[in-house]
Structure formats: structure tokens, C-alpha cells
C-alpha positions as CSV (number, residue, x, y, z in Angstrom):
1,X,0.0,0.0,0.0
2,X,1.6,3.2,-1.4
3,X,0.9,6.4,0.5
4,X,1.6,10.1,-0.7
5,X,1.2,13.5,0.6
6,X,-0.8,15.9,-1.2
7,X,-2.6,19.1,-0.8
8,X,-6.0,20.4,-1.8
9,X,-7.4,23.1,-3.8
10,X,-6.4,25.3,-0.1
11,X,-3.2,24.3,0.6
12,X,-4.4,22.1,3.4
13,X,-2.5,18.7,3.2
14,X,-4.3,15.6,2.6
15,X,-2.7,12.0,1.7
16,X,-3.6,9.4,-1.0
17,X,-3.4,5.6,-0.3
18,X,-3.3,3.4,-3.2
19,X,-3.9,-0.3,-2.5
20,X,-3.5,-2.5,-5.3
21,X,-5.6,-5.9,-4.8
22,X,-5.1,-7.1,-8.2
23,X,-4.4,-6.4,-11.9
24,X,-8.2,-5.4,-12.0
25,X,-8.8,-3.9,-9.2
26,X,-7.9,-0.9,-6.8
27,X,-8.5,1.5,-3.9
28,X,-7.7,5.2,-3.3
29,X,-8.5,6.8,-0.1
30,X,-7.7,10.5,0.1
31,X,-7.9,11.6,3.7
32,X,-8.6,15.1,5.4
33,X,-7.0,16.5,8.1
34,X,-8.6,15.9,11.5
35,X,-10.8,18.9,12.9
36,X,-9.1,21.1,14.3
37,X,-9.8,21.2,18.3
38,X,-8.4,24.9,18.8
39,X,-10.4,25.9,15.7
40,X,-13.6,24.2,17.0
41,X,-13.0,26.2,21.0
42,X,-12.3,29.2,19.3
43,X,-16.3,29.5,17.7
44,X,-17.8,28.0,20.8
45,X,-16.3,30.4,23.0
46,X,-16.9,33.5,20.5
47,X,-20.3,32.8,20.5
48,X,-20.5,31.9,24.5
49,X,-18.9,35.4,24.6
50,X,-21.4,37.0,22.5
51,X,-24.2,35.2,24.2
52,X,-23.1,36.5,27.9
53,X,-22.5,39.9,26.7
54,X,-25.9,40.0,25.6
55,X,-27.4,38.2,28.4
56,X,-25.6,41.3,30.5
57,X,-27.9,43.8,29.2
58,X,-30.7,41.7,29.6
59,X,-30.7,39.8,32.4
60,X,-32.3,36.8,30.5
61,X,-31.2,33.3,30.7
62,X,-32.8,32.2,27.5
63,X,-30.0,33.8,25.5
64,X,-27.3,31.7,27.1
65,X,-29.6,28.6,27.0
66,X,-30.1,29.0,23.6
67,X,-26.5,29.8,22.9
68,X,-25.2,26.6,24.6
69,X,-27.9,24.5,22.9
70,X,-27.1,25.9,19.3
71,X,-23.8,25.5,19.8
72,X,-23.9,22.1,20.3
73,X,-26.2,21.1,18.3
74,X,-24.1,23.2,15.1
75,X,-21.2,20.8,16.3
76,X,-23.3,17.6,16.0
77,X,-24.7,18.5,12.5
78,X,-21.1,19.4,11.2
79,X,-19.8,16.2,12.5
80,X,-22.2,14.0,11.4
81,X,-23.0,15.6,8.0
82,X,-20.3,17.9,6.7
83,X,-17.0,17.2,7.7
84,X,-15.6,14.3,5.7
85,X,-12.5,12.4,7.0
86,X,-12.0,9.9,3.8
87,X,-13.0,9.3,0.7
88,X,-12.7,6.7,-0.9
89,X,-12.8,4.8,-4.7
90,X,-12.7,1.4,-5.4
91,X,-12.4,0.2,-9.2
92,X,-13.2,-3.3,-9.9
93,X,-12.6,-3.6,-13.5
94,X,-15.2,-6.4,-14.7
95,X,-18.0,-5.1,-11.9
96,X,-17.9,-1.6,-11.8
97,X,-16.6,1.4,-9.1
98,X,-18.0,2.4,-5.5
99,X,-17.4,5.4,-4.1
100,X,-17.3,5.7,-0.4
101,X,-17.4,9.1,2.0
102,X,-16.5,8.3,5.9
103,X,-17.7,11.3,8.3
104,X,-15.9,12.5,11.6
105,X,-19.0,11.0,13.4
106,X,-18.5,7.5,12.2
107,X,-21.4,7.6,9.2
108,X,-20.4,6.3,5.9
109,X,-22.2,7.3,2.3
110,X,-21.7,4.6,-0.1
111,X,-22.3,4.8,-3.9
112,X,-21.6,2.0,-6.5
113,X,-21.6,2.7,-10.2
114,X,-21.8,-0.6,-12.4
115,X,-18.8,-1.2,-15.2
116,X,-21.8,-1.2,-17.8
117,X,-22.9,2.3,-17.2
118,X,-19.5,3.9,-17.2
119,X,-18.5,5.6,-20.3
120,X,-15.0,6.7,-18.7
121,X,-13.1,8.7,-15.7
122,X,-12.3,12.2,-17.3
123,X,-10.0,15.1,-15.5
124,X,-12.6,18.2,-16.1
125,X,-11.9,22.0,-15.1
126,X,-14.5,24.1,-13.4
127,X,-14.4,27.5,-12.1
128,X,-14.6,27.9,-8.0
129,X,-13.9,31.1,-6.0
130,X,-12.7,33.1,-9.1
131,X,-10.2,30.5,-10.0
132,X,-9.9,27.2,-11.9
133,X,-9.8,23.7,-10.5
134,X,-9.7,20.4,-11.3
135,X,-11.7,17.4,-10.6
136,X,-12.0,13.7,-11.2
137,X,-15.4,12.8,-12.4
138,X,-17.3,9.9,-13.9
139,X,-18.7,10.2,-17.0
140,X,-22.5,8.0,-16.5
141,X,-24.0,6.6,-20.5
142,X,-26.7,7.2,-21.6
143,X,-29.0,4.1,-21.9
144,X,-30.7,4.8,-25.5
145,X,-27.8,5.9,-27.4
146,X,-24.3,5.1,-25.2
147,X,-22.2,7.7,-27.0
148,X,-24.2,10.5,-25.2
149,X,-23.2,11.0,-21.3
150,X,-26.3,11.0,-19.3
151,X,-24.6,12.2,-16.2
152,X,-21.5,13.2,-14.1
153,X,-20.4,12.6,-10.9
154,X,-17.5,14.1,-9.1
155,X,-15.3,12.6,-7.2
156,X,-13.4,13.7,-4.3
157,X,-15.8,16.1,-3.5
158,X,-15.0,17.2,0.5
159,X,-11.1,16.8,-0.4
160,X,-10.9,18.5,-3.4
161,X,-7.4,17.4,-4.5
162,X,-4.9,18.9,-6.7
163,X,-4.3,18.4,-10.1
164,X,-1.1,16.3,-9.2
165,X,-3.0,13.7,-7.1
166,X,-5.6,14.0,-9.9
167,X,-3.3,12.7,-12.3
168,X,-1.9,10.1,-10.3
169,X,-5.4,7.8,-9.8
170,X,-6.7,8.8,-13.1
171,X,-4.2,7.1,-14.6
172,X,-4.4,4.2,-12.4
173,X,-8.1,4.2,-13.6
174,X,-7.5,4.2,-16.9
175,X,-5.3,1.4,-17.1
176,X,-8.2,-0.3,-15.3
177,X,-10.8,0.2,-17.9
178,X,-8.4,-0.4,-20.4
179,X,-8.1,-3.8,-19.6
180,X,-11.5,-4.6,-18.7
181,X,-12.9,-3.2,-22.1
């Protein structure tokens, strides 16, 4: 299992692990960095601050209830729906490719994209934040007439790696779907 250091579209670093478990099959996993615990005290005691301050000038406690409850709950939902710790694509040349998102709570999202409805894995360019970037994406047939692309799906979403890493599994992918075609 090979494992590189990379960074995003930010700067942040992030690593790729590539598995190999077979000539027609392998696994990427591109992993975050782990929240950051100073980042995360920093907000809740900003808006504990915030919330006293005002519960100063008007003496009610529903403000600092409300505070402390909102707080926490923002934490939960980020944890358990946002922030994405891994992701994860698995090519199985004769069957097809799954994609897999693991959360910092523990929750895992888990999409599988037969070998018959993929046309191919393309590098594309978008524009984001008054810049370009570039993503891996799967390009999805189209049923009735299988030179048209009915769909595409992104990959690497919540990582957003760079072009570098990009290049790295798409060619890995390639070689894949090469073989199985």
C-alpha cells in the first residue's frame, strides 16, 4: 500500500493511499486533516462570549440557554454531515466502481456505479472562487444511445485534491478500464 502527501485546492495537506488488490482492481483513499480542536473552541467560545455579553444587558437566561444549545447542536450536524474524513474509490474492472465518503462522526455514504454504465473517468476544469480547478469525475451513458453522457459525478468532493493527485489515480483508472474493455 503506497501512500503520498498531497494538498487540496487550499493548501491544506491531505494524503492518497493506493492499495493495489489485483491487476483489475484498486483502492484510493484520500484523507482530510482531523478537525481542528483549537479551531472548533475558538467558535464556541466566541459565540458563548457574545451570548453573555448580551445576556448582560438583559438579564435573560434564554439567551445563554439558547447559545449553549445551538452551539452544540451546530457541532453535531457538522460532525455527522459535513466534515468528511475519507474518501474513498474502489475500481473493480469487470464489476464496476464504488465510491465511499466516511464522516468524523463514524457515518459512511456509499455509492456503487456498475462497469456497464461507465462511459469513462475524465479530469474536467470548473471555475470555484474566481479561479480554476480540477476534478475527477465519472462520466455516467446514456441508456438509448451510449455515446451520449447522461450524467456526471465528481469525485473527491470534500477533499478536493490537486491536479497532481488527480493525475496520479486517473491514470491508475485508466489502465483499469483499459483492460477490462
Amino acid at each position: 500500500m503506497a501512500e503520498e502527501e498531497f494538498t487540496d485546492i487550499n493548501g491544506n495537506s491531505i494524503s492518497l493511499h493506493c492499495q493495489t488488490h489485483s491487476a483489475f482492481c484498486r483502492e484510493f483513499a484520500v484523507n482530510s486533516p482531523k478537525m481542528s480542536l483549537r479551531k472548533v473552541m475558538v467558535y464556541t467560545c466566541f459565540i458563548w462570549l457574545f451570548a453573555y455579553a448580551v445576556f448582560f444587558f438583559t438579564e435573560n437566561t434564554a439567551v445563554l440557554s439558547s447559545a449553549i444549545i445551538i452551539t452544540l447542536l451546530g457541532m453535531i450536524i457538522h460532525i455527522h454531515f459535513v466534515k468528511v474524513d475519507q474518501e474513498t474509490l474502489l475500481i473493480i474492472g469487470s464489476l464496476g466502481v464504488q465510491l465511499t465518503s466516511s464522516y468524523a462522526s463514524g457515518r459512511e455514504s456509499t455509492t456503487f456505479i456498475e462497469m456497464s454504465k461507465l462511459k469513462d473517468i475524465v479530469i474536467n476544469e470548473a471555475v470555484y472562487m474566481h479561479s480554476i480547478i480540477y476534478y475527477l469525475c465519472i462520466l455516467i451513458k446514456d441508456p438509448a444511445d451510449p455515446e451520449k453522457v447522461t450524467s456526471v459525478v465528481p469525485l473527491f468532493q470534500s477533499s478536493k485534491p490537486r491536479l497532481n493527485c488527480l493525475v496520479h489515480v486517473y491514470r491508475s483508472c485508466q489502465e483499469i478500464i483499459a483492460q477490462s474493455r
